[in-house]
C-alpha positions in Angstrom: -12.2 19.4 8.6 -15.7 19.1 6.8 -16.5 18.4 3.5 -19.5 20.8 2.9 -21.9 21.1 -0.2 -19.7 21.6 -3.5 -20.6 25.4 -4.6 -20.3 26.1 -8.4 -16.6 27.4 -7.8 -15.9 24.4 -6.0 -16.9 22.1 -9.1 -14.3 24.1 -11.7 -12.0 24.3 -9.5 -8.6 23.1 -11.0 -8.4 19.4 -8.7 -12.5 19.1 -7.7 -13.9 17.6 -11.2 -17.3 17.4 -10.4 -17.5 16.7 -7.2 -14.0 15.5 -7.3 -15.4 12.7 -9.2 -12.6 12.6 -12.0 -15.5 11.8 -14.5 -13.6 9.5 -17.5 -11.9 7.4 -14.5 -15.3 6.6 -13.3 -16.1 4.7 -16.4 -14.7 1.3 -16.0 -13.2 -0.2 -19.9 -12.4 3.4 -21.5 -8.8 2.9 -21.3 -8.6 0.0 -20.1 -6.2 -2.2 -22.7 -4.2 0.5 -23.6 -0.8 0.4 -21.8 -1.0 -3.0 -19.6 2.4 -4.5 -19.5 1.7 -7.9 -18.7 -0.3 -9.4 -15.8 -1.3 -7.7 -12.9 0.0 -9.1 -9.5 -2.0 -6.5 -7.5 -5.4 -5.2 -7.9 -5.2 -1.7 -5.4 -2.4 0.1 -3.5 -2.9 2.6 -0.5 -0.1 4.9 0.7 -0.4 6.1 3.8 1.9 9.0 3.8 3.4 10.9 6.3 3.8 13.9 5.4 6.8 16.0 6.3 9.6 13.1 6.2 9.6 10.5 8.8 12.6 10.1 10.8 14.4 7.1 9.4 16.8 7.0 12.8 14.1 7.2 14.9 11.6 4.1 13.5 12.9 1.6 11.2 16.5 2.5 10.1 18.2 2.6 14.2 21.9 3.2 14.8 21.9 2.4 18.3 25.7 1.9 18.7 26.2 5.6 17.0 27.0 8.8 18.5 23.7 10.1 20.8 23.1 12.8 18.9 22.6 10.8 16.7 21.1 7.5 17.6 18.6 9.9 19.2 16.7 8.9 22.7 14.9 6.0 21.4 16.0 2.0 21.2 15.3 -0.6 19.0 13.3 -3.5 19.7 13.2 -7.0 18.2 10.6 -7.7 15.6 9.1 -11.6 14.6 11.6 -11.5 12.5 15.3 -12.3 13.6 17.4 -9.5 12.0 14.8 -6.9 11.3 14.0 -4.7 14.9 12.7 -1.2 14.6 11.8 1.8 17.0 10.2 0.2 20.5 7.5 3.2 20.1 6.2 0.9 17.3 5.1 -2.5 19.3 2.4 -3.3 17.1 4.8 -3.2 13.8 7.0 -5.3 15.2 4.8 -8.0 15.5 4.2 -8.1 11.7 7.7 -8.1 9.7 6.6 -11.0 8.2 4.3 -8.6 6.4 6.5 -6.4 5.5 9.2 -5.1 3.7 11.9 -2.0 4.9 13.5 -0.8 2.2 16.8 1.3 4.1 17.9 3.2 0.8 15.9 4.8 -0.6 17.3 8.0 -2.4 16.9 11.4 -4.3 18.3 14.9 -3.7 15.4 17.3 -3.3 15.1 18.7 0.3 12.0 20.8 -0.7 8.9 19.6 1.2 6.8 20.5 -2.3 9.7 19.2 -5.0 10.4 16.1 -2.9 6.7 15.2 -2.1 6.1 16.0 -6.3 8.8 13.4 -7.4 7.6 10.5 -4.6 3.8 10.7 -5.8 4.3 11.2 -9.3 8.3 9.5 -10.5 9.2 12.3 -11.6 11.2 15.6 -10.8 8.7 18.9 -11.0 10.8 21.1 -13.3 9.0 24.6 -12.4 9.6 27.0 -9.6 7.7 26.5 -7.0 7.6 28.4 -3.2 6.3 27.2 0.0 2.6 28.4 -0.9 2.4 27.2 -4.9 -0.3 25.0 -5.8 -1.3 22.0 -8.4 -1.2 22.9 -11.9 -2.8 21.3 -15.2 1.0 21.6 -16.6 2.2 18.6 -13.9 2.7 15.3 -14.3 -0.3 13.2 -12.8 -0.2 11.4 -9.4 0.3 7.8 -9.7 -3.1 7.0 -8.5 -4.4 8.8 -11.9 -2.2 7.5 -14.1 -3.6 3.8 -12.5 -7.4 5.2 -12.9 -6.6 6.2 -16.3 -5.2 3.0 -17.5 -7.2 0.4 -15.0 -10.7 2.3 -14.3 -11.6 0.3 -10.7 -10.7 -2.4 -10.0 -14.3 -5.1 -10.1 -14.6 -3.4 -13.8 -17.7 -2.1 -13.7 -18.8 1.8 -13.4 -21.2 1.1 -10.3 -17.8 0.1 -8.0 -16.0 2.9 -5.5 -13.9 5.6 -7.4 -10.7 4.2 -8.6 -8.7 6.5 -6.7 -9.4 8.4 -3.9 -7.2 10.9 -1.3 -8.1 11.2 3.1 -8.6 12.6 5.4 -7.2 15.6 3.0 -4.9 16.7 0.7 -0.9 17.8 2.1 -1.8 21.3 2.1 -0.5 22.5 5.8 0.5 26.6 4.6 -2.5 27.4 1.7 -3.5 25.9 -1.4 -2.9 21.8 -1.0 0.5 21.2 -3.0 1.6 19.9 -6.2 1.5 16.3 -7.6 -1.5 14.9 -5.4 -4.1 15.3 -8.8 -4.0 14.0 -12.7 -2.2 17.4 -13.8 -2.2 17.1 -17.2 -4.3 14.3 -17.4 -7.2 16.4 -17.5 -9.9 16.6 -13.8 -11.5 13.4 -14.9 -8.8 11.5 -13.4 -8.5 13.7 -10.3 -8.7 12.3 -6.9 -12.0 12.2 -5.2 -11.2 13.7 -2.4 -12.7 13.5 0.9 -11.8 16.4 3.5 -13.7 15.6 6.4 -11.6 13.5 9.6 -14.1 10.2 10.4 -14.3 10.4 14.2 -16.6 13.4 13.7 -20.1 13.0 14.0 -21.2 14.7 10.9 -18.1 13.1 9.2 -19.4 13.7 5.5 -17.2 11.9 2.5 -19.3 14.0 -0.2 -21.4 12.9 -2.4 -20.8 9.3 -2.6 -21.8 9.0 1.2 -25.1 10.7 0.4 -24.8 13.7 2.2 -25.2 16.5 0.0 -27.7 14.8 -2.3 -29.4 12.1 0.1 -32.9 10.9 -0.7 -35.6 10.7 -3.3 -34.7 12.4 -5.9 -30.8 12.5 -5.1 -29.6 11.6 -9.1 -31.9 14.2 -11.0 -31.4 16.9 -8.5 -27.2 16.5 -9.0 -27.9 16.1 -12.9 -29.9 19.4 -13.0 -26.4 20.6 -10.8 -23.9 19.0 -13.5 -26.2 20.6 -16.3 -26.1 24.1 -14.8 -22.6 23.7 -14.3 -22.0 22.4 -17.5 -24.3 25.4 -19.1 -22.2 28.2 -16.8 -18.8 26.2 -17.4 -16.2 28.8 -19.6 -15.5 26.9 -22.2 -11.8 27.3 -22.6 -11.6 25.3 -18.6 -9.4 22.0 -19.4 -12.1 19.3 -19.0 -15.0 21.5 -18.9 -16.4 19.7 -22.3 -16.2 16.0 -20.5 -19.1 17.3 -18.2 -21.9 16.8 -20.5 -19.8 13.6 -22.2 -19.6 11.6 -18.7 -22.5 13.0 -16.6 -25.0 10.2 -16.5 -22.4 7.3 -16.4 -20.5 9.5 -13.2 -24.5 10.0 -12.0 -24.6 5.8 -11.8 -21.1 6.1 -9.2 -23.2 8.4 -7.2 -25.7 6.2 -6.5 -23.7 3.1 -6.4 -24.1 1.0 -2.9 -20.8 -0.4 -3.1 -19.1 3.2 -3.1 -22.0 4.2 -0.3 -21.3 1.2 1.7 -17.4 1.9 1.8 -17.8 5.3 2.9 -20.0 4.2 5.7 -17.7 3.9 8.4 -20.4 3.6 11.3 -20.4 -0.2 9.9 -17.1 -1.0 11.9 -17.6 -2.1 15.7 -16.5 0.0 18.3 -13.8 -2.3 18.7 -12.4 -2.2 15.1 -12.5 1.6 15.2 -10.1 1.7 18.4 -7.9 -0.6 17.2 -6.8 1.6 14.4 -6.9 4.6 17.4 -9.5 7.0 16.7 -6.9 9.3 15.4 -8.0 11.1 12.1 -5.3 8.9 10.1 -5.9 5.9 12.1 -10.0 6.0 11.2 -9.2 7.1 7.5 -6.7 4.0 6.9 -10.1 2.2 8.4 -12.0 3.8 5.5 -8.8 3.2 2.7 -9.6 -0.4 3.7 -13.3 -0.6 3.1 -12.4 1.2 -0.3 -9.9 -1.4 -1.2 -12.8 -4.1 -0.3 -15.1 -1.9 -2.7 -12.5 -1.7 -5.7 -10.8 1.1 -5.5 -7.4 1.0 -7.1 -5.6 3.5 -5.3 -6.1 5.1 -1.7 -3.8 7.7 -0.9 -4.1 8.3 3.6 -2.2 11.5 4.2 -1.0 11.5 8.2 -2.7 15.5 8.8 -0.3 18.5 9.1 -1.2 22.0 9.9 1.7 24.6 10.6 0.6 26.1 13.5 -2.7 24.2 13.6 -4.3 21.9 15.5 -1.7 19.0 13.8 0.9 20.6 14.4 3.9 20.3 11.8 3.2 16.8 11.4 5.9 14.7 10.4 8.0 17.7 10.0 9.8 17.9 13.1 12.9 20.3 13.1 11.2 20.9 16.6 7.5 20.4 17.7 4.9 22.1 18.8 4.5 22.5 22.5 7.7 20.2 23.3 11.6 21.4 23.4 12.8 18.5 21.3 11.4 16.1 18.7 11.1 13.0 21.0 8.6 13.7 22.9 6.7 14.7 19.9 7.3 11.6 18.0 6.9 9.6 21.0 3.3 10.8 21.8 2.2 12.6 18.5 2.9 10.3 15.6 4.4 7.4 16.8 1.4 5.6 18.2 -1.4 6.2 15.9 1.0 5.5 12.9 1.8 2.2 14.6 -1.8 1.4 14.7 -3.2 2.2 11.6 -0.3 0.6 9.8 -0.9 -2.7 11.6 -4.6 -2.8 11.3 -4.7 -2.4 8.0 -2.3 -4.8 7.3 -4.2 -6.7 9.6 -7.1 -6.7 8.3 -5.9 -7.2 4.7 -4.7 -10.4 5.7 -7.8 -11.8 7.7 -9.7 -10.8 4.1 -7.4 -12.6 2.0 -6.7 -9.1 0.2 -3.0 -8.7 1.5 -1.7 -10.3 -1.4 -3.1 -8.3 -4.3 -2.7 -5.1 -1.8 0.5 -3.3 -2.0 0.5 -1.2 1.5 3.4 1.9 0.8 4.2 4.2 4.3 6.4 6.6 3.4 7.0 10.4 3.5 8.9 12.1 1.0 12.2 11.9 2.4 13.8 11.2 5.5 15.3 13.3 8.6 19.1 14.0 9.0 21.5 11.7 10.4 22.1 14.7 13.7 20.4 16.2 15.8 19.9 19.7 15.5 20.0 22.6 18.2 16.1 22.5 18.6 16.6 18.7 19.5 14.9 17.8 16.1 15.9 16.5 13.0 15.8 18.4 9.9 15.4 17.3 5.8 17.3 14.3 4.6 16.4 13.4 1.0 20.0 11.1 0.5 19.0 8.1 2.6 15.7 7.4 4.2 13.7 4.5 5.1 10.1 3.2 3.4 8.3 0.3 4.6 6.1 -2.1 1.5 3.0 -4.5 2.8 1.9 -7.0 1.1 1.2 -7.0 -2.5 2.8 -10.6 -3.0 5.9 -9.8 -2.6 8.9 -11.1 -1.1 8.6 -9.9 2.8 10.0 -9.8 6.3 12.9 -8.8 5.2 15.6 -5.4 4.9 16.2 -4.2 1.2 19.8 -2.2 0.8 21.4 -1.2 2.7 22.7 2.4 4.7 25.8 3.7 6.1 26.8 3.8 9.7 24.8 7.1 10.1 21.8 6.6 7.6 24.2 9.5 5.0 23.9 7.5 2.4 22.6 4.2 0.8 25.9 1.6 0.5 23.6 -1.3 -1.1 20.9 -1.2 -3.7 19.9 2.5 -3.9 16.0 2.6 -4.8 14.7 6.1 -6.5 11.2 7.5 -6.0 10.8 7.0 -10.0 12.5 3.2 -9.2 9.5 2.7 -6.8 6.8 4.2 -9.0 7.7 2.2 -11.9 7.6 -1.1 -9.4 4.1 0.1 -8.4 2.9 0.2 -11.6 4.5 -3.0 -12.9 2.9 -4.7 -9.9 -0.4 -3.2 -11.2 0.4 -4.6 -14.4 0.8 -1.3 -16.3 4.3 -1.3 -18.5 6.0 2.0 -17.5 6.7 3.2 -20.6 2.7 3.3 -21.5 2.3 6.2 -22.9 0.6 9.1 -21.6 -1.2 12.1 -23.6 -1.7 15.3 -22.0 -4.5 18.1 -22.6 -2.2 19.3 -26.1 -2.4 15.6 -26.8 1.9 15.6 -26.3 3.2 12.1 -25.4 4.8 11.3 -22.2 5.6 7.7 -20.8 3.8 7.4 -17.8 7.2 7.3 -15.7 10.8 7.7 -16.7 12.5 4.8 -14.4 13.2 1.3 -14.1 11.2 -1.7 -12.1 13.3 -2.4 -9.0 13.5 -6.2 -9.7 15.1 -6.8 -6.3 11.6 -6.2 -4.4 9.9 -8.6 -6.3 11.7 -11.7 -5.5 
């Protein structure tokens, strides 16, 4: 993965902005007091989300008294916290549950990687056809992480801070074009992600233009505005967003050469020591990076665990059956288990040495669960009616379970949560109302998500 020189197709490309910049969001106070809902408890979130539906059975939801197929292979271990034990293949989580919050019912009915991983990023169900290899679209509702760059901008206020939301190591993309409801869909590109596709343990590990790679140097801000003005020039003018170019350039130019979003992408700043606690796993090093970007002001960090079918990732999360192993224990056991567990913990970790766990929320989570049996293969295939989620900091209540499943993780039997239930929650604790209204690129109305704050999470 390597995030190369933006070519002109790259820049109006539906999801790149320029540069992936999402130009307005860059520009701290344009909609800022529009659609608060009160005070903020929370000043950033970062989801690290692993993609393809972790197994709920097999990490923080156990049935160990069940039938082995199943419990599954693995066994549950104690945690700090009497009550609360999770999978023993995560030692390092179990250490912190006075961190944390699992939530054990969470709920929806969409078994469709690209439907279900829609409605958990964005609240809301995505009401076109779609197949395994559909894309983003300008027609979708916006990831949450626009819709909080919109409203917020980043999070010290002022244009020269780190983007206000950001996606790493990569979009969730693991058959073709990456999939829907990870931009600002029909908020327009200048709210997009900036999106870094690069993995940090590489040498030439290049997070764009913010790091300084493609435009390092004397000279770096008028050779990328002579860029922005060609493409702005060349630009067809019927592109959604293509007239915010010339409108946002030079304030999007002061990002670029902002130290504080420089310094945050500098990883080589972290001992040698820092780096291998958090493994030097792709998604272990970018929750590294999600943290310095927190520190820097970014509002939202979305950490996507890599997946490649039939690539060097494997299936990810994903496991009906895994690459290179009969069954999915072995898999989870040495694939996913133990840099999950590490850059989980660091990062809560290291939130709480700063003082920043608090007004953090940390969200792991895929975008649904695995089912309650086993399946020929030895895996565990989609399971959307009960799954598990885990919620860090962010001041609320913690080290504690929230609802409740049934004997088999079928179903929730206490306090059902929704993906547009936790959305809304997120955006309270951001101190966005969720019925701020949105307008898309026809200037039509939407509230920014159609669900209720689960007042049960927040004490």
């Amino acid at each position: 993965m390597r995030c190369m020189g933006p070519t002109r197709r790259k820049l109006l490309q539906v999801g790149a902005g320029a540069f992936g910049l999402g130009l307005p969001a860059l520009i701290a106070g344009e909609a800022g007091a529009a659609g608060k809902g009160g005070r903020a408890r929370i000043r950033s979130v970062v989801i690290l989300y692993l993609s393809g539906g972790p197994s709920q059975l097999d990490m923080w939801d156990m049935k160990p008294d069940a039938p082995e197929e199943i419990r599954g292979a693995f066994r549950p271990i104690e945690t700090n916290v009497s009550g609360i034990r999770v999978s023993e293949h995560l030692p390092r989580m179990a250490r912190l549950a006075q961190h944390y919050t699992i939530i054990r019912s969470m709920s929806h009915d969409e078994n469709d990687h690209l439907k279900a991983g829609y409605w958990v990023m964005t609240g809301s169900r995505l009401p076109r056809d779609v197949v395994q290899k559909s894309g983003m679209s300008r027609a979708d509702r916006p990831h949450a992480g626009a819709v909080v760059a919109r409203v917020l901008g980043p999070a010290n206020g002022t244009r020269r801070s780190a983007p206000p939301f950001v996606t790493i190591p990569e979009y969730v993309s693991p058959v073709g074009v990456p999939r829907p409801g990870q931009h600002a869909g029909f908020l327009g590109p200048g709210f997009d992600p900036y999106l870094v596709d690069s993995d940090p343990n590489l040498p030439d590990y290049d997070p764009g233009p913010l790091g300084g790679t493609f435009a390092s140097g004397e000279g770096r801000a008028e050779r990328l505005r002579t860029l922005l003005a060609r493409v702005e020039r060349d630009s067809p003018r019927s592109l959604p967003g293509a007239g915010e170019y010339g409108t946002f350039r030079d304030k999007a130019l002061d990002l670029v050469a902002s130290p504080a979003a420089q310094k945050a992408f500098d990883i080589t700043a972290e001992s040698a020591k820092t780096r291998d606690r958090y493994s030097r796993h792709v998604f272990g090093q970018s929750a590294l990076v999600a943290r310095r970007l927190v520190e820097a002001g970014t509002r939202l960090v979305q950490v996507n665990f890599p997946r490649h079918d039939n690539g060097k990732w494997g299936q990810g999360y994903d496991s009906h059956a895994a690459p290179g192993y009969p069954e999915h224990t072995p898999w989870l056991r040495n694939e996913l288990l133990p840099p999950t567990d590490a850059a989980f913990s660091s990062l809560v970790e290291d939130l709480a040495d700063r003082g920043l766990l608090d007004e953090t929320l940390v969200v792991m989570m895929g975008e649904f669960g695995r089912t309650p049996k086993l399946n020929p293969a030895g895996g565990r295939d989609h399971w959307a009616q009960c799954y598990s989620l885990v919620l860090a900091g962010g001041g609320l209540p913690a080290g504690r379970l929230y609802g409740e499943s049934d004997a088999t993780t079928s179903t929730p039997v206490r306090d059902p949560v929704s993906p547009n239930g936790l959305i809304a929650t997120i955006y309270h604790l951001l101190g966005i109302a969720p019925t701020t209204e949105l307008h898309d690129l026809e200037t039509r109305p939407h509230l920014a998500v159609e669900g209720e704050v689960v007042r049960g999470l927040l004490g």
